[in-house]
MARTIDO-332878 format. One line per 10 residues: number of its first residue (from 1); their letters; for each residue x, y, z of N, C-alpha, C. Coordinates in steps of 0.02 Angstrom, whole numbers, plus 50000, padded with zeros to 5 digits. Layout:
# MARTIDO-332878
NUM) a) X,Y,Z,X,Y,Z,X,Y,Z; ...
END
This chain:
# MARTIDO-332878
1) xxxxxxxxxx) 52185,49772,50696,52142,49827,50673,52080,49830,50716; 52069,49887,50749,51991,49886,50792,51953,49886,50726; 51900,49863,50782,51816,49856,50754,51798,49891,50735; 51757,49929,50662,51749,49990,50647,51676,49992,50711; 51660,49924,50717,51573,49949,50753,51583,49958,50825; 51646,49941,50838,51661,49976,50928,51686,50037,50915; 51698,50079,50858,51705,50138,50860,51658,50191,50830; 51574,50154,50828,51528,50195,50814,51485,50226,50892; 51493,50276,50878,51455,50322,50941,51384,50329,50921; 51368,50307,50973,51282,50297,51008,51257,50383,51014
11) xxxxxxxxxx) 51288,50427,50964,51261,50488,50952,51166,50513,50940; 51179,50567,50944,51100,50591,50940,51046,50562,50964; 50974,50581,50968,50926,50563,50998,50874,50561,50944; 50845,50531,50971,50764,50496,50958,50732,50565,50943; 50708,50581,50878,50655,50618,50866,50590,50609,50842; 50541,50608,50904,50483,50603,50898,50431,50641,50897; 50371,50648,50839,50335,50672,50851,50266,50663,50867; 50196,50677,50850,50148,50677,50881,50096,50636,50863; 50050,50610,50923,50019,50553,50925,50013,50548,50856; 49979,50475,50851,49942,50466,50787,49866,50468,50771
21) xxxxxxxxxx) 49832,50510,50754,49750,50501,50784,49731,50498,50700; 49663,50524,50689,49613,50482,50634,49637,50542,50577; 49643,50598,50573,49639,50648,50535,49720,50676,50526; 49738,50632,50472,49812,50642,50464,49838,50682,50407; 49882,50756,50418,49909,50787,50377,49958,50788,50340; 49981,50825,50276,50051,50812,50252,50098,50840,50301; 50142,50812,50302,50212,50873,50347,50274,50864,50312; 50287,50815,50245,50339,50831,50207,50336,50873,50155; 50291,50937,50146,50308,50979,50089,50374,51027,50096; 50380,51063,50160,50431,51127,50156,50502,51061,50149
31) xxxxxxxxxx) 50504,51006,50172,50571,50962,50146,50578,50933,50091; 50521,50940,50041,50536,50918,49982,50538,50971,49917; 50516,51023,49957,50530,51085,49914,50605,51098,49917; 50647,51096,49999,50705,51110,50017,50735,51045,49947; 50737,51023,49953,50775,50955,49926,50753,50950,49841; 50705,50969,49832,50670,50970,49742,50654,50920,49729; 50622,50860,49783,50579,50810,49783,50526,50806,49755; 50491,50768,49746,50433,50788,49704,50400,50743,49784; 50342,50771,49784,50291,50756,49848,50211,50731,49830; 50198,50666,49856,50141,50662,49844,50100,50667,49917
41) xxxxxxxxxx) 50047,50697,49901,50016,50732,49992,49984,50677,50022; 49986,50680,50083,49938,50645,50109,49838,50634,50092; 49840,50586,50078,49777,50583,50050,49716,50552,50104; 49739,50490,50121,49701,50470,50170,49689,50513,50239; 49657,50477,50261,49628,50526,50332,49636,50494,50383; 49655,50413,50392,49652,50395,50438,49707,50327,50431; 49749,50323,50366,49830,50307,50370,49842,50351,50328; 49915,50354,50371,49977,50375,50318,49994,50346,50268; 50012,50404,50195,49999,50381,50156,50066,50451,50115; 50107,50469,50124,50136,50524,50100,50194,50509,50072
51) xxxxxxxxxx) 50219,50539,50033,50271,50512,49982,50314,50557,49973; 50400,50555,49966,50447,50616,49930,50492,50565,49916; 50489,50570,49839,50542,50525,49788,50580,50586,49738; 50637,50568,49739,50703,50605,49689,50763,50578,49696; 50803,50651,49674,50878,50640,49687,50929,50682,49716; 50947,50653,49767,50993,50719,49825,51036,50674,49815; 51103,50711,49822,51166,50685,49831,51212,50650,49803; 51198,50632,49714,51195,50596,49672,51157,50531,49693; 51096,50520,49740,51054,50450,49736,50994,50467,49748; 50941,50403,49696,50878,50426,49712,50855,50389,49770
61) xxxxxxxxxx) 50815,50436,49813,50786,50432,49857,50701,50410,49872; 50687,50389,49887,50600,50359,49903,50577,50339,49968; 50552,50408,50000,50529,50401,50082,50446,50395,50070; 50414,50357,50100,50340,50343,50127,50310,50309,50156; 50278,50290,50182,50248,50249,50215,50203,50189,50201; 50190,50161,50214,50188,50089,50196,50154,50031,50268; 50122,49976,50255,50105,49926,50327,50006,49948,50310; 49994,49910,50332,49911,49886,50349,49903,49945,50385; 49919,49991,50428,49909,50038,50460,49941,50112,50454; 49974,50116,50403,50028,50166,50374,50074,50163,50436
71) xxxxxxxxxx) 50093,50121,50460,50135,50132,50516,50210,50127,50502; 50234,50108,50456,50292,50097,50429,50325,50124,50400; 50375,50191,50424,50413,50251,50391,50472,50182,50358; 50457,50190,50286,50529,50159,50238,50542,50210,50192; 50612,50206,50197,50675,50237,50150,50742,50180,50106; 50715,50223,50058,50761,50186,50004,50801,50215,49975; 50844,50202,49963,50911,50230,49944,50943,50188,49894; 50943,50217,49801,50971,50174,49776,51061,50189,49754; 51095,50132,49727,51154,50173,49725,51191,50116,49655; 51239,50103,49640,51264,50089,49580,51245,50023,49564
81) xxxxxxxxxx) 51259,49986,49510,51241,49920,49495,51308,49884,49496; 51324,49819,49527,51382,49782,49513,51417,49794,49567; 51359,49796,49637,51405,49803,49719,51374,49732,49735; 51428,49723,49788,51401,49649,49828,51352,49676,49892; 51300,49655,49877,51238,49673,49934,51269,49644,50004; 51312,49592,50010,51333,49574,50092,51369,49632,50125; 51415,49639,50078,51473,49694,50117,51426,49759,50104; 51400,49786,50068,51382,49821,50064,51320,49863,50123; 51298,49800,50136,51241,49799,50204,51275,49803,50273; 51335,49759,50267,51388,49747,50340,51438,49825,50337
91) xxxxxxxxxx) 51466,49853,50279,51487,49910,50301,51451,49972,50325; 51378,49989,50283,51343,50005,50317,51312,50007,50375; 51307,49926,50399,51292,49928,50474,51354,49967,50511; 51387,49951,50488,51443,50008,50546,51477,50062,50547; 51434,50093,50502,51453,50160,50478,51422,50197,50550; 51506,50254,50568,51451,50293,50630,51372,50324,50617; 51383,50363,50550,51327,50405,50533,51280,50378,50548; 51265,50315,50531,51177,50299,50544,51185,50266,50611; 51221,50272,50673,51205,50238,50727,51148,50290,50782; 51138,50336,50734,51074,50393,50761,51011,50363,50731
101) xxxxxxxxxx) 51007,50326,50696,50926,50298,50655,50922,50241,50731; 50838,50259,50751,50812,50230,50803,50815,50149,50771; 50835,50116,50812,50841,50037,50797,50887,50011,50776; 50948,50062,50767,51018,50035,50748,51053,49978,50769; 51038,49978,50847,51073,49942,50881,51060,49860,50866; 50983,49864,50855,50931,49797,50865,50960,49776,50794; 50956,49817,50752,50982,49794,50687,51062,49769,50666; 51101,49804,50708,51168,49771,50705,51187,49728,50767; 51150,49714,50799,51152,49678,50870,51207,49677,50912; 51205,49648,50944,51264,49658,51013,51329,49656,51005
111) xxxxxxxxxx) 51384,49658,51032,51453,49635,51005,51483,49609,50975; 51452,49524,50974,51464,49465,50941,51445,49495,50888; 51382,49515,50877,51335,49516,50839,51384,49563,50759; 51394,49627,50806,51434,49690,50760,51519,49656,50742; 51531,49602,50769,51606,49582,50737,51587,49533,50661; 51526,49495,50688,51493,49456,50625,51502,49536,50557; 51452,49560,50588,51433,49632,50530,51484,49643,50511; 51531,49648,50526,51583,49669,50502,51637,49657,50452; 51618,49595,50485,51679,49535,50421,51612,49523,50359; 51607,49535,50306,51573,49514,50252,51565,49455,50264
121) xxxxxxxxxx) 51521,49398,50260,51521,49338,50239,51455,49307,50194; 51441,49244,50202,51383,49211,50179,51333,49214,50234; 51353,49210,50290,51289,49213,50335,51266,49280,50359; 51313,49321,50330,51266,49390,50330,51192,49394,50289; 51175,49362,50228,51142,49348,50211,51080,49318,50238; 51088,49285,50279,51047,49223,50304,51008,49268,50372; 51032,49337,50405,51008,49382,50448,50941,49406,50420; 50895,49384,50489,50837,49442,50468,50832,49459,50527; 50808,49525,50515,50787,49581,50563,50745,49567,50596; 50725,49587,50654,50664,49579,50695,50624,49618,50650
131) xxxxxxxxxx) 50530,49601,50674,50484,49636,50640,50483,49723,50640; 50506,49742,50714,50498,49822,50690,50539,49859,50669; 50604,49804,50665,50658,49835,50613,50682,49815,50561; 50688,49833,50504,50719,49798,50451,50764,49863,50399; 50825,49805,50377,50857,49826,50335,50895,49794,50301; 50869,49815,50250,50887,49745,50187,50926,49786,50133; 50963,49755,50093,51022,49764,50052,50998,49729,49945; 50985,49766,49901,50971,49704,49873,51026,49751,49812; 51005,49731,49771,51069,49729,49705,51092,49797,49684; 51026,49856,49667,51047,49900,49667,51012,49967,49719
141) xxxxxxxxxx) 51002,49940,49774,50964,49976,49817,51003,49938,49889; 50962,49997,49941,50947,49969,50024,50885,50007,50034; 50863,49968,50098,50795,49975,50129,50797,49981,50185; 50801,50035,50215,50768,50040,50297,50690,50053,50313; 50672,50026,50365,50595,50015,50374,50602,50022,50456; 50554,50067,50472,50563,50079,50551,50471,50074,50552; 50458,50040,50619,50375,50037,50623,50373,50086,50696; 50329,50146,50685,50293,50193,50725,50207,50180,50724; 50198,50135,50793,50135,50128,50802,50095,50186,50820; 50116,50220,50871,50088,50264,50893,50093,50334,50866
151) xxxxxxxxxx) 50191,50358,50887,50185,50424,50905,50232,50431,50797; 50217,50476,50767,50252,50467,50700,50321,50544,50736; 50371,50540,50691,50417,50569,50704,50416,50619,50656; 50447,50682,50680,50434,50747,50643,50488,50750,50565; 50455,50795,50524,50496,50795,50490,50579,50807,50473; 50595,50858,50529,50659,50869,50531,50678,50799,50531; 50674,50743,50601,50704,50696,50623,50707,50640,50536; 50673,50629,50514,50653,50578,50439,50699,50634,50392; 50711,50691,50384,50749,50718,50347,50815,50700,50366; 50839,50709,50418,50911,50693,50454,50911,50612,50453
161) xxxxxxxxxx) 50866,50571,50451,50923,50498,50434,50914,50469,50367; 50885,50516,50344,50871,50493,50251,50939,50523,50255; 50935,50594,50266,51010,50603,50244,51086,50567,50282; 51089,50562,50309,51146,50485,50346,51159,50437,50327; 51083,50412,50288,51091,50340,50257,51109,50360,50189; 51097,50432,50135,51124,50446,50085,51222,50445,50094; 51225,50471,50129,51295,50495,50156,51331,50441,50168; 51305,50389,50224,51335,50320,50224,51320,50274,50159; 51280,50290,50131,51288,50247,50072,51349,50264,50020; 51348,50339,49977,51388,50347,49941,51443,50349,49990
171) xxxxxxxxxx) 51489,50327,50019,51549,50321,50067,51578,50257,50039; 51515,50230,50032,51526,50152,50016,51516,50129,49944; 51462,50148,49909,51449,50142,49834,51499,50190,49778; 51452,50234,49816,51477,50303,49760,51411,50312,49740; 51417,50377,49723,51337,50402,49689,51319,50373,49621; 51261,50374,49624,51243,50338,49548,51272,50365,49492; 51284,50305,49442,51346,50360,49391,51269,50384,49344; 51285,50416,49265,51230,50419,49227,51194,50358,49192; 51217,50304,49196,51176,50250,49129,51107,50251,49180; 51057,50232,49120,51007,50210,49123,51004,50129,49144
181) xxxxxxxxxx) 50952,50141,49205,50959,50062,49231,50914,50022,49195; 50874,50046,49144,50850,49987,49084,50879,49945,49054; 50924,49996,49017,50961,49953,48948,51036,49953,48973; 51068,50012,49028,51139,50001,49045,51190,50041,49012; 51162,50064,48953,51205,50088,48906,51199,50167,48886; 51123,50181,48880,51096,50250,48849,51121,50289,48922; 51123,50352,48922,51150,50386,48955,51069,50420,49001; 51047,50411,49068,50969,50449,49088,50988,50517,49072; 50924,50547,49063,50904,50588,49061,50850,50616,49127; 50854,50561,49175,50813,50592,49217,50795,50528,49261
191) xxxxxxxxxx) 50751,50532,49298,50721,50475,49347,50640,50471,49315; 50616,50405,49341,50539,50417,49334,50527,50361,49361; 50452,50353,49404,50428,50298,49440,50419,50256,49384; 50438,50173,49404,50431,50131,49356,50407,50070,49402; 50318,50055,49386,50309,49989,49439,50325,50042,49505; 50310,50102,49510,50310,50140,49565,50392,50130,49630; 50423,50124,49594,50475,50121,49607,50546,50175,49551; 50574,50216,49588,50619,50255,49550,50667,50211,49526; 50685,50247,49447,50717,50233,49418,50761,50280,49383; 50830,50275,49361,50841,50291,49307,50862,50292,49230
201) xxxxxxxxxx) 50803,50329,49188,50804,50303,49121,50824,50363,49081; 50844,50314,49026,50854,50373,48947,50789,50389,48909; 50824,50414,48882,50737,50444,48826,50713,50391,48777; 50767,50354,48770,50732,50292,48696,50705,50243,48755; 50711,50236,48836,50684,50167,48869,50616,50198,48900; 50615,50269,48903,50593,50281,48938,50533,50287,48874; 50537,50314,48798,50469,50300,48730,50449,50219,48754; 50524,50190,48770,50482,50127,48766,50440,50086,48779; 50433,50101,48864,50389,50089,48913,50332,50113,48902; 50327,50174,48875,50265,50184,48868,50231,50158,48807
211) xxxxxxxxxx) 50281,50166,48754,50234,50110,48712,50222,50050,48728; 50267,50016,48741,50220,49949,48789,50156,49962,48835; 50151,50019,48883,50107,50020,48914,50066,50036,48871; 50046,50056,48814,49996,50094,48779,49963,50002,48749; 50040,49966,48707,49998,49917,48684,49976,49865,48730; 49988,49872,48779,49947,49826,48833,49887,49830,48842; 49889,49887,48857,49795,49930,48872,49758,49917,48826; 49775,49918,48761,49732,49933,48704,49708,49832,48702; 49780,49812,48715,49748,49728,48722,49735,49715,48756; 49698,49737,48839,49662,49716,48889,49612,49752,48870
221) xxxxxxxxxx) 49615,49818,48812,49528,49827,48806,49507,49793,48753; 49539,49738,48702,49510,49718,48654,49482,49641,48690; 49514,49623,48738,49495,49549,48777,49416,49547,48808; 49399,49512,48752,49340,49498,48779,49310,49474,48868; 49278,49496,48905,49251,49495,48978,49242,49393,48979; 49227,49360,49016,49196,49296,49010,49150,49309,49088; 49105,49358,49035,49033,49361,49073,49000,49292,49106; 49007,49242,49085,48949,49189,49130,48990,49152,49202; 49076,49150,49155,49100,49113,49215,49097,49175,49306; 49095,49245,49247,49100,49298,49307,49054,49291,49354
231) xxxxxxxxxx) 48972,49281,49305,48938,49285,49385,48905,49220,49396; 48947,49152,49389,48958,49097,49421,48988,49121,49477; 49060,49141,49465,49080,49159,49535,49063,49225,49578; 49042,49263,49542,48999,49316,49619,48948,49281,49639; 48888,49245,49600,48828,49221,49621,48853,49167,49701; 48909,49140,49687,48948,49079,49714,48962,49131,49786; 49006,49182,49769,49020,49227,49819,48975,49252,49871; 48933,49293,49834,48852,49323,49858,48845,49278,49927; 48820,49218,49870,48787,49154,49941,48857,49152,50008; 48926,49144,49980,48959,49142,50029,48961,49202,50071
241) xxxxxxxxxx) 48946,49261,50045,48947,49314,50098,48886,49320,50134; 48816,49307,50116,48766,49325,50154,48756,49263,50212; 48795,49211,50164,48798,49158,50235,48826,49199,50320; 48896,49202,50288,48921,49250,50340,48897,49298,50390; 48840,49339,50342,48834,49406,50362,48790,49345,50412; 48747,49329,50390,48704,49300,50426,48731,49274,50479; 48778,49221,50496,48814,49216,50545,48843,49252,50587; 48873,49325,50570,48865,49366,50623,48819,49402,50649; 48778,49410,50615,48708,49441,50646,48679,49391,50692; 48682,49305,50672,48658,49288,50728,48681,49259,50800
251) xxxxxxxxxx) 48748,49268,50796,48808,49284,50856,48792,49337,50886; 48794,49402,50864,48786,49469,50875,48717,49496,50917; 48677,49467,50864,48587,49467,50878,48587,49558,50844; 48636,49574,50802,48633,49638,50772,48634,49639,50676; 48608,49667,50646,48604,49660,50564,48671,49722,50568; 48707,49728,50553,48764,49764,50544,48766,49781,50470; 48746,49860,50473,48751,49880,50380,48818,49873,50349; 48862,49879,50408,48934,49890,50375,48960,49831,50335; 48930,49769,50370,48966,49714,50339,48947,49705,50266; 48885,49746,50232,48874,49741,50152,48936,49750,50139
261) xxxxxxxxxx) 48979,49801,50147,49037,49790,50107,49082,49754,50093; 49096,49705,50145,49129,49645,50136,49100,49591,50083; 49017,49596,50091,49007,49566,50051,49004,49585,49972; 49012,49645,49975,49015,49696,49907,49091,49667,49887; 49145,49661,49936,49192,49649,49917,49221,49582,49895; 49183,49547,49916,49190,49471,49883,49174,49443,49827; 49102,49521,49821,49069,49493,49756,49116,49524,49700; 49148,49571,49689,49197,49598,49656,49252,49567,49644; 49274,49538,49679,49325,49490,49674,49338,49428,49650; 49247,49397,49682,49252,49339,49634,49242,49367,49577
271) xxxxxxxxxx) 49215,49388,49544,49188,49413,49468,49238,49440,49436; 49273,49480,49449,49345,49481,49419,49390,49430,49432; 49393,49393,49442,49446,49326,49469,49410,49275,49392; 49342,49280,49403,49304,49215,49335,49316,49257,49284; 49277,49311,49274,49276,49350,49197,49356,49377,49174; 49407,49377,49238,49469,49413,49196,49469,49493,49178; 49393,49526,49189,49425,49595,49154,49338,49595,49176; 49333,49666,49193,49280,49708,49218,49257,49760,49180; 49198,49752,49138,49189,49812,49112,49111,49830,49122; 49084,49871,49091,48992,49889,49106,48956,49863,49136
281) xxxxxxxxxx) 48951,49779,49084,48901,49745,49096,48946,49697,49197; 49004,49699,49204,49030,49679,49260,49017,49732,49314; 49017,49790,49291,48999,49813,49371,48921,49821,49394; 48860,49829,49337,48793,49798,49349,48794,49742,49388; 48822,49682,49347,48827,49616,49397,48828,49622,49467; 48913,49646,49460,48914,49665,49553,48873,49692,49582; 48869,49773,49565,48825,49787,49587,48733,49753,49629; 48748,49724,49569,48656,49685,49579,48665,49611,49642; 48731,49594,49625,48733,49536,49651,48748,49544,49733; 48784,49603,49738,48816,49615,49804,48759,49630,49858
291) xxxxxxxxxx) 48681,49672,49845,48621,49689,49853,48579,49614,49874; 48590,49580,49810,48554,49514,49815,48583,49474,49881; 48658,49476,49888,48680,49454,49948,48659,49454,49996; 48657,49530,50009,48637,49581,50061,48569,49549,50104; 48520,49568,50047,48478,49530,50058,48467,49480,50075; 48479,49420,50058,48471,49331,50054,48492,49339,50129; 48573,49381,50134,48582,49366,50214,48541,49393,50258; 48489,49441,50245,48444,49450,50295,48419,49422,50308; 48378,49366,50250,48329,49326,50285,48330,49278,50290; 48407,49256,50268,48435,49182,50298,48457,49185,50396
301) xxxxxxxxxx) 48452,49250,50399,48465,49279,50481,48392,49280,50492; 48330,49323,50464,48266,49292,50500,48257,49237,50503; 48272,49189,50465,48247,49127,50455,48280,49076,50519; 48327,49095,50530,48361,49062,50605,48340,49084,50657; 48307,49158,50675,48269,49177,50708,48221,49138,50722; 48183,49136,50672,48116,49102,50684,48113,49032,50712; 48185,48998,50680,48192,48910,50691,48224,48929,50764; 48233,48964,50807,48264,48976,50848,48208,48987,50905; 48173,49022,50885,48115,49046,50923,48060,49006,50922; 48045,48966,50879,48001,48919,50878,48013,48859,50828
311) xxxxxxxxxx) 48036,48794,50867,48053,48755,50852,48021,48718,50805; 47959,48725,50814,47906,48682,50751,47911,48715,50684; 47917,48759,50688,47919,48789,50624,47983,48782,50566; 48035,48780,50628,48107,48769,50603,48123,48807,50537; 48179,48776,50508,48216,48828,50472,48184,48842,50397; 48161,48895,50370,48126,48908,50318,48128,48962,50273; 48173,48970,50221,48213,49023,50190,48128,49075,50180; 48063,49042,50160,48038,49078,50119,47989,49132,50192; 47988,49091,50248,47983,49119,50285,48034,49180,50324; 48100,49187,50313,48131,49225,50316,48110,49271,50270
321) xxxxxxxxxx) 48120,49263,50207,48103,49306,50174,48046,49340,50194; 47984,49331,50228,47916,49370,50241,47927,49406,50294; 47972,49385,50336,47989,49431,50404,48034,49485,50373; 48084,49478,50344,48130,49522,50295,48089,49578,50272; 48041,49556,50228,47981,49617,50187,47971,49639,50241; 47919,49604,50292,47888,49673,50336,47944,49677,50387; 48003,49674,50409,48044,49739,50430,48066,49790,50381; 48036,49791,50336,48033,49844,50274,47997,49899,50260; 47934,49845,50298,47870,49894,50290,47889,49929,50381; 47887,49899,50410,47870,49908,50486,47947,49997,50488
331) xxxxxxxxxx) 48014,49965,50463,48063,50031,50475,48104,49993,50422; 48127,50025,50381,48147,50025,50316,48219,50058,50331; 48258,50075,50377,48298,50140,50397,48362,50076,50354; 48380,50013,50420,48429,49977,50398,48429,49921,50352; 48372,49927,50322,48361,49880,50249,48380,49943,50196; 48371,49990,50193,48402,50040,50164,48451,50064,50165; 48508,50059,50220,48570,50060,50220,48599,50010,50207; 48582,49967,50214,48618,49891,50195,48629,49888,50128; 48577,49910,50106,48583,49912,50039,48618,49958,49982; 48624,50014,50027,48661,50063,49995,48729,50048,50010
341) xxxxxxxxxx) 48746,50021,50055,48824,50017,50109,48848,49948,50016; 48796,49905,50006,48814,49868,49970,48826,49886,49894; 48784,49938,49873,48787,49966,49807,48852,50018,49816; 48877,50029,49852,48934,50079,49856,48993,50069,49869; 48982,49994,49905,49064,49950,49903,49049,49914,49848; 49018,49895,49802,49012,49849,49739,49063,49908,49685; 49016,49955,49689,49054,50022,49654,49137,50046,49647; 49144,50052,49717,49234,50069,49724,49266,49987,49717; 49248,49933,49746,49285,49899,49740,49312,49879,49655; 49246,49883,49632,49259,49858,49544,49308,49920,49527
351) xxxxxxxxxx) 49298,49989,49543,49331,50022,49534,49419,50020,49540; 49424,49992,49591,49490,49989,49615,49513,49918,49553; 49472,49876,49578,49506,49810,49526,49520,49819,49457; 49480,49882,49435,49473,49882,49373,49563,49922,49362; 49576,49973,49407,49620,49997,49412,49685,49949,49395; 49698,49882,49395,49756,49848,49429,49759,49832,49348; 49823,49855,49317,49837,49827,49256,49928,49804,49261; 49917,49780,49209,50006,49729,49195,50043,49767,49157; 50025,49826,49119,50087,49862,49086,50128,49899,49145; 50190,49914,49109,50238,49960,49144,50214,50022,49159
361) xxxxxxxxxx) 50199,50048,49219,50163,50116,49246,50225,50151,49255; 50234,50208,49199,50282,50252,49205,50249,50318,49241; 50263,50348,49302,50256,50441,49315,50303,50458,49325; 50288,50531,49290,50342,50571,49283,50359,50609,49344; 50401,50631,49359,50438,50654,49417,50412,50739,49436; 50353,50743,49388,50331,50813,49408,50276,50817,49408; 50232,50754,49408,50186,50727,49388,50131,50757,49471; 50169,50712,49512,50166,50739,49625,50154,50809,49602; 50198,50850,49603,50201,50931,49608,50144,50940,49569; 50123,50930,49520,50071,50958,49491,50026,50927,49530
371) xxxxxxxxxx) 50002,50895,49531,49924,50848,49564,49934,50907,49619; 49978,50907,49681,49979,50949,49728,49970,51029,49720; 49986,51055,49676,49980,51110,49657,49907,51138,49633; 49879,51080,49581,49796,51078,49579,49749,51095,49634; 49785,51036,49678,49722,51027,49736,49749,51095,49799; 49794,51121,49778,49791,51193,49832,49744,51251,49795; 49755,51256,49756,49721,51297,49705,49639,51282,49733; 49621,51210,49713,49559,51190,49747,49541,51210,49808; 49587,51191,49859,49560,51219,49923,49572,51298,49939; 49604,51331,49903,49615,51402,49893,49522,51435,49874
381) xxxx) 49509,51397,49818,49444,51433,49811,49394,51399,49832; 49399,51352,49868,49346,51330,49920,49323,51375,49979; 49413,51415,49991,49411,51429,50066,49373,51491,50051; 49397,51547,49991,49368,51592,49961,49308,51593,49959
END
């Protein structure tokens, strides 16, 4: 019997599109309208950050981007429960259809490589992908992950191998039947992000989740804060960040406003890490403490100045501090940004932490389209 992977053709080309620079737009709406995806827009400005999750073809689908730099176009493709992820990954590798997804080759490797893929075994398992390619297989899903540093690829091209890898998948699975992948049994009624990941649920799993999520919340708002251990550890933090700052300023020989935020961000972190839960009296703290940082590191940086510049005098916090004041009085410009740079990362960061909870985060699948639909409306009567 030939090789099915010596009879996959090295078809189609590389579709690429345009640089990647700071001010980044959506370009999956007219394909997720085509398809009845639900789309979440690009938000950021300077990564990618764009989303189209549903269901084409009987499987749900979840394209976006992802990596420290949004550089990482991944597609997911889920498909029935009760397949073996080896064969399932090895017939796929040698399905012709996807030998057009850029990195195919690297991913099913050389000859040797595609007769391994081929035969199912245990050490299919034991394969990992190089870093800019990956494709992984798990129980009721696959994952392709392609990394575009530079140039990102147009939408047509990301529409055409989502659809290949749908196509080669049900070849091999079959399309998702109806149960709900909660309970197994109730029949879905639909998909919905669960843990931001698609799913599909019935209507009694899908009350259920949310009542769990409801009584979670209500018992992370009845949990008392543990205010003292909190700003043990920002106070703890603070000092560790203005040490820092101070240390690069005096490498640098520059006070850098930007770095308040790091230290804004430490102080947030520790303080939610001691207290467990962030509320009023926690973001004052930060707030105050991240400032106090700010500060201390200024004039733990004059104060090395001075022991630097004149040796007799050597190192003297309170004398830092007096050089600190009058560059206050003398230009006030970056003692005033420092300080604001610090009250404003104290702000979002608590914000964000406060954000991070443990119940089941159910959205609804129309949930994208609306938010998107709002904010055109918005920029409709902006432009007006």
């Amino acid at each position: 019997m030939p090789d099915p992977c010596a009879l996959a053709p090295a078809t189609g080309t590389r579709t690429h599109g345009e640089t990647s620079h700071v001010l980044v737009r959506s370009q999956w709406r007219a394909w997720a309208a085509e398809w009845g995806l639900a789309h979440r827009q690009q938000r950021s400005l300077w990564r990618r950050d764009e989303r189209v999750t549903g269901a084409h073809l009987g499987h749900l689908v979840d394209v976006y981007w992802r990596g420290k730099h949004g550089s990482d176009l991944t597609i997911t493709v889920r498909f029935p429960l009760g397949q073996d992820p080896s064969e399932v990954r090895a017939r796929i590798a040698c399905d012709p259809d996807v030998s057009a997804i850029p990195g195919w080759r690297r991913i099913r490797g050389g000859a040797e490589a595609r007769k391994r893929e081929c035969r199912p075994s245990a050490r299919q398992a034991e394969w990992v992908p190089p870093d800019l390619y990956a494709f992984s297989v798990f129980e009721s899903a696959l994952t392709w992950r392609r990394r575009f540093p530079w140039r990102r690829p147009q939408p047509a091209g990301v529409k055409r191998w989502v659809e290949r890898l749908i196509q080669a998948t049900s070849r091999v699975t079959g399309p998702i039947d109806a149960r709900c992948e909660e309970c197994a049994t109730g029949v879905a009624e639909g998909w919905a992000l669960v843990h931001d990941h698609p799913r599909s649920l019935c209507g009694a799993c899908r009350e259920r989740l949310l009542a769990e999520g409801a009584i979670d919340e209500r018992r992370d708002d009845q949990h008392n804060a543990l205010h003292a251990r909190g700003v043990l550890y920002a106070a703890g933090a603070a000092v560790a960040g203005a040490l820092a700052w101070a240390g690069f300023a005096l490498l640098t020989r520059w006070i850098a406003p930007v770095m308040a935020l790091g230290v804004a961000l430490l102080v947030a972190w520790a303080y939610q890490f001691g207290a467990e839960k962030i509320d009023h009296a926690g973001r004052a703290v930060g707030a105050a403490l991240s400032a106090a940082g700010v500060m201390l590191g200024a004039a733990i940086y004059w104060a090395w100045v001075v022991a630097l510049e004149r040796p007799g005098v050597g190192f003297q916090l309170d004398v830092g501090w007096s050089v600190y004041a009058q560059s206050w009085q003398k230009d006030p410009r970056i003692g005033v940004v420092s300080v604001a740079f610090a009250l404003i990362g104290a702000h979002l960061a608590m914000l964000y932490l406060e954000r991070l909870r443990l119940e089941p985060r159910i959205e609804s699948p129309t949930a994208a389209p609306q938010k998107e639909e709002a904010a055109a409306k918005t920029e409709g009567r902006k432009a007006a």
